[in-house]
C-alpha positions in Angstrom: 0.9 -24.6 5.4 -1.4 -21.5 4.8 -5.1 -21.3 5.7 -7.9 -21.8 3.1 -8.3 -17.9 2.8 -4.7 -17.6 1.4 -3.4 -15.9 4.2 -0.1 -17.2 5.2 0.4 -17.1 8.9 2.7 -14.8 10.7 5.6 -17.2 11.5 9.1 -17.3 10.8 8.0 -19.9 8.4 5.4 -17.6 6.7 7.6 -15.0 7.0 9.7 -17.2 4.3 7.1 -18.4 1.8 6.0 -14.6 1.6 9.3 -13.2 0.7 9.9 -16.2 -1.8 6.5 -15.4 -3.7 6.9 -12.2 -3.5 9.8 -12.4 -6.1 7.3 -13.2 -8.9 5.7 -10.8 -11.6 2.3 -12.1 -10.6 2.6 -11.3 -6.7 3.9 -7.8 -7.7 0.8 -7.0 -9.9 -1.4 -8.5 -7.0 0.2 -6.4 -4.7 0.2 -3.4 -6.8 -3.6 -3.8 -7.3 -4.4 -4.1 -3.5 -2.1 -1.1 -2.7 -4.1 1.1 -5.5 -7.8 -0.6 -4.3 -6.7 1.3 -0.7 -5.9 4.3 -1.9 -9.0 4.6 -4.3 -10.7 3.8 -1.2 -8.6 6.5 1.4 -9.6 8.8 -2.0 -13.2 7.8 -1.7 -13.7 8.3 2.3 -12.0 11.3 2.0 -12.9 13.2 -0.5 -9.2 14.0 -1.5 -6.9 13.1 -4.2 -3.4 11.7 -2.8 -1.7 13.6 -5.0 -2.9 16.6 -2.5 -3.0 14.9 0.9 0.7 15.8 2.3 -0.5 19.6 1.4 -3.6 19.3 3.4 -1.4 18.1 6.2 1.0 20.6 6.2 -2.0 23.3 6.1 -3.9 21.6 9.1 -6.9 20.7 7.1 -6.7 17.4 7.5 -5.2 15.5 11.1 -2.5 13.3 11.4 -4.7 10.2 12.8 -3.6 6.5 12.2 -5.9 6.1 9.2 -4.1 8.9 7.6 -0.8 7.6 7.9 -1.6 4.8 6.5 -3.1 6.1 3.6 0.3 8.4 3.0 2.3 5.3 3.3 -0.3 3.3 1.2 0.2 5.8 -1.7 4.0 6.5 -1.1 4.6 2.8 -1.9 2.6 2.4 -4.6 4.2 5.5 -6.1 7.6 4.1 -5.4 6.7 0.6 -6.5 4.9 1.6 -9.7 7.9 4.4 -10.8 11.0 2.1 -10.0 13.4 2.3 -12.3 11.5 4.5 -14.4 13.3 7.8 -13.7 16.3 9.0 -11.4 
């Protein structure tokens, strides 16, 4: 069902067999990993730490492009994901 390169296709089908692995401790911590690799990498092109990226927006240093967006909702998720539960 998915190709060799692990993907799994975007069916309604694949749409399934990603939400069912994704209930596993293993796909979290994969996915985890890839969201942080991003960011270290939006960090790296950059030349900015995430923690300080919504205050460059907000002073117009930086521009709301694409890229950026996805590197705010790249780190927003990870930040989410990794402090679940941990505080409220």
């Amino acid at each position: 069902m998915t190709p060799e390169d692990d993907r799994i296709p975007l069916s309604l089908e694949g749409i399934k067999v990603a939400l069912e692995q994704s209930q596993s401790p293993q796909a979290r911590r994969k996915h985890l990993a890839s969201l942080g690799q991003r960011v270290a990498e939006y960090e790296r092109q950059y030349e900015l730490r995430s923690v300080c990226l919504r205050e460059a927006l907000d002073a117009g240093n930086l521009a709301e492009t694409a890229d950026i967006v996805k590197w705010l909702h790249d780190y927003d998720t990870l930040n989410c994901l990794e402090h679940r539960g941990k505080a409220r």
